[in-house]
C-alpha positions as CSV (number, residue, x, y, z in Angstrom):
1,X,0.0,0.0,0.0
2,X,3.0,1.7,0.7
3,X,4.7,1.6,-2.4
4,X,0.9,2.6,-4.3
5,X,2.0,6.5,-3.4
6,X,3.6,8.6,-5.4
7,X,7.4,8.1,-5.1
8,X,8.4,11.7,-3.4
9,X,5.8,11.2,-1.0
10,X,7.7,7.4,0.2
11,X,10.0,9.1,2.6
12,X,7.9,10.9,4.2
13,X,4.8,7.9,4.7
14,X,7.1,5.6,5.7
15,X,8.0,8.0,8.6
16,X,4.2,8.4,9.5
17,X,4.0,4.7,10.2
18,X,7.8,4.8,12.0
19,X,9.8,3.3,9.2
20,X,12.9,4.5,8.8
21,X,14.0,7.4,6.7
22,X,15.2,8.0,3.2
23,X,15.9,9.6,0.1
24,X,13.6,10.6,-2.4
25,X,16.0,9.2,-5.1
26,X,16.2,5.8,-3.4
27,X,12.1,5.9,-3.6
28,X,12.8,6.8,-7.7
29,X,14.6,4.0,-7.8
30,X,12.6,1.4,-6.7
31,X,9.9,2.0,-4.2
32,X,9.0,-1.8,-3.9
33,X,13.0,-2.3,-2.6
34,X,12.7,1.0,-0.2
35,X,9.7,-0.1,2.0
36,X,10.6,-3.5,1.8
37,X,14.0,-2.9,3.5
38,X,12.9,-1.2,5.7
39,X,10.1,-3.4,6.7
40,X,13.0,-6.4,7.4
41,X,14.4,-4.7,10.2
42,X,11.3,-5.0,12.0
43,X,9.9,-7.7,14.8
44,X,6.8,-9.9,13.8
45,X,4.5,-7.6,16.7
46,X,5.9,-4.7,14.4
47,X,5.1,-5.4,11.6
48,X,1.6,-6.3,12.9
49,X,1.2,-2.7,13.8
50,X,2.3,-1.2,11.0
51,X,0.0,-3.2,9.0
52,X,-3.0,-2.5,11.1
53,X,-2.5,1.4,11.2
54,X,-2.1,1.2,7.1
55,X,-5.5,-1.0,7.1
56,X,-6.9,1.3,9.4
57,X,-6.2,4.5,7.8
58,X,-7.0,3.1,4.1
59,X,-8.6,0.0,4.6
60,X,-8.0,-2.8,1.7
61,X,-10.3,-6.6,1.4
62,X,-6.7,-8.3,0.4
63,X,-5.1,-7.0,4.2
64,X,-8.1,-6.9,6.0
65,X,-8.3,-10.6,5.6
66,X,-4.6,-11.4,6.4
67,X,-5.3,-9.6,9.4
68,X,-8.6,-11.2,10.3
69,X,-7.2,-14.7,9.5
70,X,-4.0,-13.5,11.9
71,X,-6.8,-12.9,14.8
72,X,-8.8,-15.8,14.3
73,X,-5.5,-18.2,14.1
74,X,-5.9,-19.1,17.7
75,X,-9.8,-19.9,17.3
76,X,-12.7,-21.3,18.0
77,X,-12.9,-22.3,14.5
78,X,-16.0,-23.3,11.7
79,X,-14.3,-26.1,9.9
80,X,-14.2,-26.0,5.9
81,X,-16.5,-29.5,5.9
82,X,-19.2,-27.2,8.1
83,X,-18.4,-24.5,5.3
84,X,-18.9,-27.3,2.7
85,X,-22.1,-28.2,4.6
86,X,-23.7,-24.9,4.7
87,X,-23.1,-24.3,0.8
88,X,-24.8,-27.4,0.4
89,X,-27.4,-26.1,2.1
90,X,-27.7,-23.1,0.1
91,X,-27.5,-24.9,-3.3
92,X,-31.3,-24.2,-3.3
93,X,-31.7,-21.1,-2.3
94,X,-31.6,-17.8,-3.6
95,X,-28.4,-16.0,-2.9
96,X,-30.7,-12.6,-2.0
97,X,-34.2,-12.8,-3.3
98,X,-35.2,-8.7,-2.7
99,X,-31.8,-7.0,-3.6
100,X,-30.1,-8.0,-7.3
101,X,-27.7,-10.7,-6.1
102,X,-25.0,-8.6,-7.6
103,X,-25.7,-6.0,-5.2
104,X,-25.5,-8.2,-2.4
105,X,-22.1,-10.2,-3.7
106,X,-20.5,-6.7,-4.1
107,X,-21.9,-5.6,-0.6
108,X,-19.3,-8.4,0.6
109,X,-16.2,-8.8,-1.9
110,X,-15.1,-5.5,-4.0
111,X,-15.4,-8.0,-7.3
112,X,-14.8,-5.2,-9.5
113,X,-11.4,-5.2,-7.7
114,X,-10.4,-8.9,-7.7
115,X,-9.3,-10.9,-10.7
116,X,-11.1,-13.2,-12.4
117,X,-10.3,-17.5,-11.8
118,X,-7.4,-18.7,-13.4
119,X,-8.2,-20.2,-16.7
120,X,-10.7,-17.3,-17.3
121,X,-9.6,-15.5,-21.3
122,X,-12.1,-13.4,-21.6
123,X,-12.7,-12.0,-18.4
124,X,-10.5,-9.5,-16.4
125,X,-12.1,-8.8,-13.1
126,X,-14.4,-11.2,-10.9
127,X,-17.5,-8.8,-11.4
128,X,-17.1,-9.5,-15.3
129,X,-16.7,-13.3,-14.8
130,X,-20.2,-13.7,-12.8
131,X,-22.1,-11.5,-15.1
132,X,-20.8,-13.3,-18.1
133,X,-21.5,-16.6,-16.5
134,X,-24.4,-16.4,-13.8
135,X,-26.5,-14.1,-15.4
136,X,-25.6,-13.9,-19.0
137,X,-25.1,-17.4,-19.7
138,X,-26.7,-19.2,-16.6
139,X,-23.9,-21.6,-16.3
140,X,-23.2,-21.3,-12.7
141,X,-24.6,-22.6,-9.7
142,X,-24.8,-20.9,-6.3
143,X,-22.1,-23.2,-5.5
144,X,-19.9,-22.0,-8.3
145,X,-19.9,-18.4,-7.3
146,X,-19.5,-18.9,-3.5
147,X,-16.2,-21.1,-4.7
148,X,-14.9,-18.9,-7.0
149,X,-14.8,-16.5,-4.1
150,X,-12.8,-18.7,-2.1
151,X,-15.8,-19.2,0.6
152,X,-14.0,-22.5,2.1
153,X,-10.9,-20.2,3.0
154,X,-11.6,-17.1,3.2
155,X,-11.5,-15.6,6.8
156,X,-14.1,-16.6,9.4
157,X,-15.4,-13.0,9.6
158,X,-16.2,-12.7,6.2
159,X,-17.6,-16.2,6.1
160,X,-19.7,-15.1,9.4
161,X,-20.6,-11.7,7.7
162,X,-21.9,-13.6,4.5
163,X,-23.7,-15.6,6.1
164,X,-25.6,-12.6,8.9
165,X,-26.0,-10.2,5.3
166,X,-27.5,-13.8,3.5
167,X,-30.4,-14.3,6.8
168,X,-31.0,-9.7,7.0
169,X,-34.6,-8.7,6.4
170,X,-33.9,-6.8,3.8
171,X,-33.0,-9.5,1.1
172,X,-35.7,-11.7,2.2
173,X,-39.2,-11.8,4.5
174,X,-39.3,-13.4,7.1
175,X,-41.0,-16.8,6.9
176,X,-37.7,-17.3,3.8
177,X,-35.4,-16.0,6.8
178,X,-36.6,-18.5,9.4
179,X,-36.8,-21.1,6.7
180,X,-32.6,-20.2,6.3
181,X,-31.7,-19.9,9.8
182,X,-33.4,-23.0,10.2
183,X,-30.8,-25.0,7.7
184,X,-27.5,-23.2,8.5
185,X,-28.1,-22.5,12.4
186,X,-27.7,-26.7,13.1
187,X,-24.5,-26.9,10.8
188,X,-22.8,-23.9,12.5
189,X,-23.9,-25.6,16.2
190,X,-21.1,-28.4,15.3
191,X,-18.3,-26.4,15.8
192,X,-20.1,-24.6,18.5
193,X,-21.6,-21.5,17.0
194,X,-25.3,-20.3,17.3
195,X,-27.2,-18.2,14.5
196,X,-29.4,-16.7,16.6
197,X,-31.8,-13.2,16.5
198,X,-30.2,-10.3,18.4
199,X,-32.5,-7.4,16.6
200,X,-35.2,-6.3,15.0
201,X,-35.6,-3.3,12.6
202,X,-39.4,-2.6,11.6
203,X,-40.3,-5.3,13.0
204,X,-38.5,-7.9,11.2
205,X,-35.9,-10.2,13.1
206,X,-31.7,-10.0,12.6
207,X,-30.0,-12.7,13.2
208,X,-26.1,-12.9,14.1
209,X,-23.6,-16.0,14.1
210,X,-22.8,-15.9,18.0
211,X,-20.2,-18.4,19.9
212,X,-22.5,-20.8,21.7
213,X,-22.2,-20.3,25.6
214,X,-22.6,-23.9,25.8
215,X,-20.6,-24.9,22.7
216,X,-22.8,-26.7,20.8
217,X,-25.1,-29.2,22.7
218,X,-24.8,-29.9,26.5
219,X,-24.6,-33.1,28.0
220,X,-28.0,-33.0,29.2
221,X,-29.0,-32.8,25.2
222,X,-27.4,-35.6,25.0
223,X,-28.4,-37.9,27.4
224,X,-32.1,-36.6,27.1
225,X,-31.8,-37.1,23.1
226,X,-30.4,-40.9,24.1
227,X,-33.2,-41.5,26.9
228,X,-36.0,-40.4,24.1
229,X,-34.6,-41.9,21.2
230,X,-35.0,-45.3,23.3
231,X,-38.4,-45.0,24.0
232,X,-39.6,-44.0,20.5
233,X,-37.1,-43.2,17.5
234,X,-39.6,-41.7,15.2
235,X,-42.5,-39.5,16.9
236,X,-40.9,-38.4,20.4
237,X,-36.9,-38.3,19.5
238,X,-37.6,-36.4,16.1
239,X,-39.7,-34.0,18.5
240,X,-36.9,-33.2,20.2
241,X,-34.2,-32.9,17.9
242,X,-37.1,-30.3,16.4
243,X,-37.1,-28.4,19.4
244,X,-32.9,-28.7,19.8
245,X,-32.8,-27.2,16.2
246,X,-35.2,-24.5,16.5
247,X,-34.4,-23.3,20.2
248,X,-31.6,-20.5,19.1
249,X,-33.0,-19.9,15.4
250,X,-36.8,-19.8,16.1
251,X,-37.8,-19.5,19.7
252,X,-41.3,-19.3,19.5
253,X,-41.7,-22.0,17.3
254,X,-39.1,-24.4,19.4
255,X,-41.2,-23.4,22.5
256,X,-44.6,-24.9,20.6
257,X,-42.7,-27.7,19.9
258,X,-41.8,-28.4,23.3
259,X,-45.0,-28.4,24.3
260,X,-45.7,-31.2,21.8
261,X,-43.3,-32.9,23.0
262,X,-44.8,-33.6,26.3
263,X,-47.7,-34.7,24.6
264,X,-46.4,-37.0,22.2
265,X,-44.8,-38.6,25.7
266,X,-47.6,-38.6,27.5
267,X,-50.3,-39.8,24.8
268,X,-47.3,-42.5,23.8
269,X,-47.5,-43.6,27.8
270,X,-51.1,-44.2,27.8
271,X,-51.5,-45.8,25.0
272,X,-48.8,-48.2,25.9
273,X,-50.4,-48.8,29.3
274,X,-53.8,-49.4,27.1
275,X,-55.3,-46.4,27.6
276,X,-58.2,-44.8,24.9
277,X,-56.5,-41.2,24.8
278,X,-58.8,-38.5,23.2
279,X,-57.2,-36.2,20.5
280,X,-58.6,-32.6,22.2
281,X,-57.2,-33.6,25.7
282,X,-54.9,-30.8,26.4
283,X,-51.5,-31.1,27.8
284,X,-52.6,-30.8,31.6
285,X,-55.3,-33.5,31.3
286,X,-52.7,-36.1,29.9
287,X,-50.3,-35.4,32.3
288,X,-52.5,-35.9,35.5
289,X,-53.6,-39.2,33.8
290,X,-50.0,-40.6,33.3
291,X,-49.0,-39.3,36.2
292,X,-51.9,-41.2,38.4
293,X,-50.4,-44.3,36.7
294,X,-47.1,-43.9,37.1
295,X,-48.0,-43.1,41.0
296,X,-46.2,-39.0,40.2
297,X,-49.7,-37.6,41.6
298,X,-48.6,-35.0,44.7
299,X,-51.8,-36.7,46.3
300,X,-50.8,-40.3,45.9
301,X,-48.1,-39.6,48.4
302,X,-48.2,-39.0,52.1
303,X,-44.0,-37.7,52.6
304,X,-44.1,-33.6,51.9
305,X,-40.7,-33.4,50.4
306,X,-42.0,-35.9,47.7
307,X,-45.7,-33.7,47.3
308,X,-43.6,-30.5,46.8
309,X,-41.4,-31.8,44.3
310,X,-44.5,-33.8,42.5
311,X,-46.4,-30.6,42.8
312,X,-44.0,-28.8,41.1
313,X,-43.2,-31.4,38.2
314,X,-46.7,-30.7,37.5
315,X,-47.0,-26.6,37.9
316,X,-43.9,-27.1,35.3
317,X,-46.0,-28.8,32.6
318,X,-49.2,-26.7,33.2
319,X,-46.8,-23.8,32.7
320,X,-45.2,-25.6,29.7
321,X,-49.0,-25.5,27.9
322,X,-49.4,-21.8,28.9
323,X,-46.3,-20.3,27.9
324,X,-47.2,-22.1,24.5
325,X,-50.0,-20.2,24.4
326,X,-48.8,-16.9,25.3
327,X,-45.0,-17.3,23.3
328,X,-45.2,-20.0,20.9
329,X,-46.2,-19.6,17.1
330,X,-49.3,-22.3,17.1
331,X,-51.9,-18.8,17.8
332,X,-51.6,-14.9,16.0
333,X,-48.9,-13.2,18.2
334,X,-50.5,-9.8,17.2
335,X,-49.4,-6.4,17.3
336,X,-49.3,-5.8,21.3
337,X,-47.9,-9.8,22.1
338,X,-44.4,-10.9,23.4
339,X,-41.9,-12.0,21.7
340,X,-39.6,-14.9,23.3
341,X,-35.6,-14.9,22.8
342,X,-33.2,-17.7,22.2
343,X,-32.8,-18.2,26.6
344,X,-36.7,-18.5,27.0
345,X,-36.8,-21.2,24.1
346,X,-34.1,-23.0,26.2
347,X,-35.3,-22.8,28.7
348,X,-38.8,-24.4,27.4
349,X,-37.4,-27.0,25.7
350,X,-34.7,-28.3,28.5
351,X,-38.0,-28.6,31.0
352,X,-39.8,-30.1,28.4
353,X,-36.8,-32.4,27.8
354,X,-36.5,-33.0,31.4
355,X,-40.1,-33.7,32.3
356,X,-40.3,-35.9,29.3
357,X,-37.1,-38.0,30.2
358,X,-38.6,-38.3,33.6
359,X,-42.0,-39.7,32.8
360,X,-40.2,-42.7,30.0
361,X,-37.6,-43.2,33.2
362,X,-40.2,-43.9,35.5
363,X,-42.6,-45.9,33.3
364,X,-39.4,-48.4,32.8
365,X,-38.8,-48.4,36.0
366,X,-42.9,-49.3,36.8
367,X,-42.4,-52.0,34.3
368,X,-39.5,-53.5,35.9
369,X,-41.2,-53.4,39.2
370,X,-44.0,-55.1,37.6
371,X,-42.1,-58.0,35.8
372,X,-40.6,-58.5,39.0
373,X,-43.7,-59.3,41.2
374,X,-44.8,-61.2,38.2
C-alpha cells in the first residue's frame, strides 16, 4: 500500500508509520525495494502494527483478511467441511431474493477489484466473470460463485458476515429467513456456534452467528436425546431434535414444539399402558392421567418433600402449555404480544426435555417393578 503512493511522497509515509528514513532518489529507484528494507528490520509484533494502522487509515479486502485470519489463528474455529455443509445447504436457495444478487455479492467482496479465476480469457475482473457466467449465460450454480470466491478459506469473519448479510430482512421476509436460519443454524452448532436473533428493525428479526455459551449441545441434550430416542425413534426423538434445532433460530416455534413434545410422551405412555386417549385432551389432562399411573400424583403420596417436588413437576408442565400459548407460534402473536428470545426457548425445551425424560424413566422403572412381582 506503501509503495501505491507517489514516489516523493515514500520518505515521508514511511516516517508516518515509523519506518525509517530515506531519500527521495532511493524511492525513484525502486519503491517496492525501499519499504521493503525497511520493513526487514522490524519484529513480527511490528510489523503487525504497521499493517494494522495502514488498514486502518486506508482499509483494503486483500489486508483486512490477512489480518482477520491473523486474529482468528488461535480460534474457535467453523471447519471448511461445516463450510462445505452450509453451501450445500444453500445450493437451493436464492443468494438474496429482494436485492439483485450482484448488489449483495459486491456488498461483501469489491469483485470489480479482484481478478477473475485462473483459466478465465475473456474475463478481467471477478465482477465480469459472474455477469458473463451467472447471469448472461446461466452456467453457474450458487455453488460455483461462492467457490470462486474462495468461501471455504476465506476468513471466518467474512464467512460469518456472509452468512448474517445472506439471513438480513432486507434480502428476504421473514418466513424465507426462518426457513434459512433453520438450515444453516444446526451446521454452524457443530463447531459450537449459534445463529441466533439479536435485533429487529421494523419489526422484522436480525439474526447474528454468536459463539455458543454452551458450545454446541450440552450433556444433558445428549443424554435426554439418548433416553427419548430409546423410547420411540420416530414421533418423540424427532420432537426433540425439532425443538434442539429451533431453540436458538426460532424460539417461539421451538417453545410450541416443546410443548408437543410432552404430549407426544404422554399420549405415547397411555396408550402403551392401554389407555383410549382422546385427541382434544390438552397437555394438563394427559399429564395428570400418566402421572396417576405412574404413581407422580402429589396426592398419591403422604411424605411432603416428595408432594412439593411432585407438585412442582406438575406446575412445570401446566406452565409448559401456557407459555405455549402466550410465546409459541401455534396462535396470531399480534401487534401488542411478546416476543420470546433464544434463553426462554431453552429454557422451554430443556424442561420439556426434562419432564419428558422423567415420565419414560419412571414408566421403565414401573415395568420392571411389575415383571418382577410377576
Amino acid at each position: 500500500m506503501i509503495a501505491d503512493q507517489k514516489s516523493y511522497n515514500v520518505p515521508s509515509v514511511c516516517q508516518r508509520y515509523g519506518l525509517d528514513d530515506g531519500t527521495v532518489e532511493e524511492a525513484h529507484s525502486s519503491k517496492y525495494k525501499y519499504v521493503s528494507a525497511r520493513v526487514q528490520s522490524l519484529t513480527a509484533a511490528e510489523i503487525l502494527a504497521v499493517a494494522r494502522a495502514l488498514h486502518g487509515d486506508e482499509p483494503r479486502f486483500d489486508l483486512g483478511e490477512v489480518l482477520a485470519k491473523f486474529d482468528e489463528s488461535r480460534g474457535p474455529h467453523v471447519t471448511e467441511l461445516t463450510r462445505r455443509r452450509v453451501v450445500s445447504a444453500l445450493e437451493d436457495a436464492a443468494l438474496s431474493i429482494d436485492t439483485p444478487e450482484m448488489e449483495f455479492l459486491k456488498r461483501l467482496w469489491p469483485l470489480d477489484q479482484m481478478s477473475a479465476p485462473k483459466g478465465s480469457f475473456s474475463e478481467r475482473t471477478m465482477e465480469d466473470y459472474i455477469i458473463r457466467h451467472r447471469i448472461a449465460n446461466f452456467d453457474m450454480t450458487t455453488k460455483d460463485v461462492l467457490e470462486s470466491l474462495e468461501i471455504y478459506s476465506c476468513s471466518q469473519m467474512l464467512f460469518f458476515r456472509f452468512i448474517e448479510a445472506l439471513t438480513h430482512p432486507m434480502l428476504r421476509d421473514e418466513r424465507s429467513q426462518r426457513e434459512l436460519v433453520g438450515k444453516i443454524s444446526p451446521l454452524l452448532a457443530a463447531d459450537g456456534f449459534d445463529l441466533i436473533q439479536t435485533d429487529r428493525i421494523s419489526g422484522s428479526p436480525i439474526f447474528s452467528v454468536r459463539r455458543s455459551t454452551h458450545g454446541g449441545k450440552t450433556p444433558a441434550d445428549e443424554e435426554i436425546g439418548r433416553s427419548l430416542s430409546a423410547f420411540n425413534v420416530t414421533d418423540v426423538h424427532e420432537r426433540w431434535q425439532e425443538a434442539m434445532k429451533r431453540r436458538a433460530s426460532d424460539p417461539r416455534a421451538a417453545i410450541t414444539v416443546a410443548r408437543t413434545l410432552l404430549e407426544d410422551v404422554c399420549k405415547w405412555l397411555l396408550a402403551e399402558a392401554g389407555e383410549t386417549v382422546p385427541d382434544d385432551e390438552d397437555l394438563p389432562g394427559l399429564y395428570k392421567r400418566v402421572a396417576a399411573k405412574l404413581r407422580l400424583a402429589p396426592d398419591q403420596h403422604t411424605e411432603k418433600i416428595f408432594k412439593q417436588i411432585l407438585g412442582s413437576c406438575q406446575s412445570i408442565v401446566e406452565s409448559l402449555g401456557a407459555v405455549r400459548n402466550k410465546l409459541g407460534d401455534a396462535h396470531s402473536q399480534g401487534p401488542a404480544k411478546a416476543r420470546p428470545q433464544a434463553r426462554h426457548a431453552e429454557l422451554a425445551v430443556n424442561l420439556a426435555g426434562s419432564m419428558a425424560t422423567f415420565l419414560v424413566a419412571t414408566w421403565e422403572a414401573r415395568k420392571a417393578e411389575a415383571a418382577s412381582d410377576t
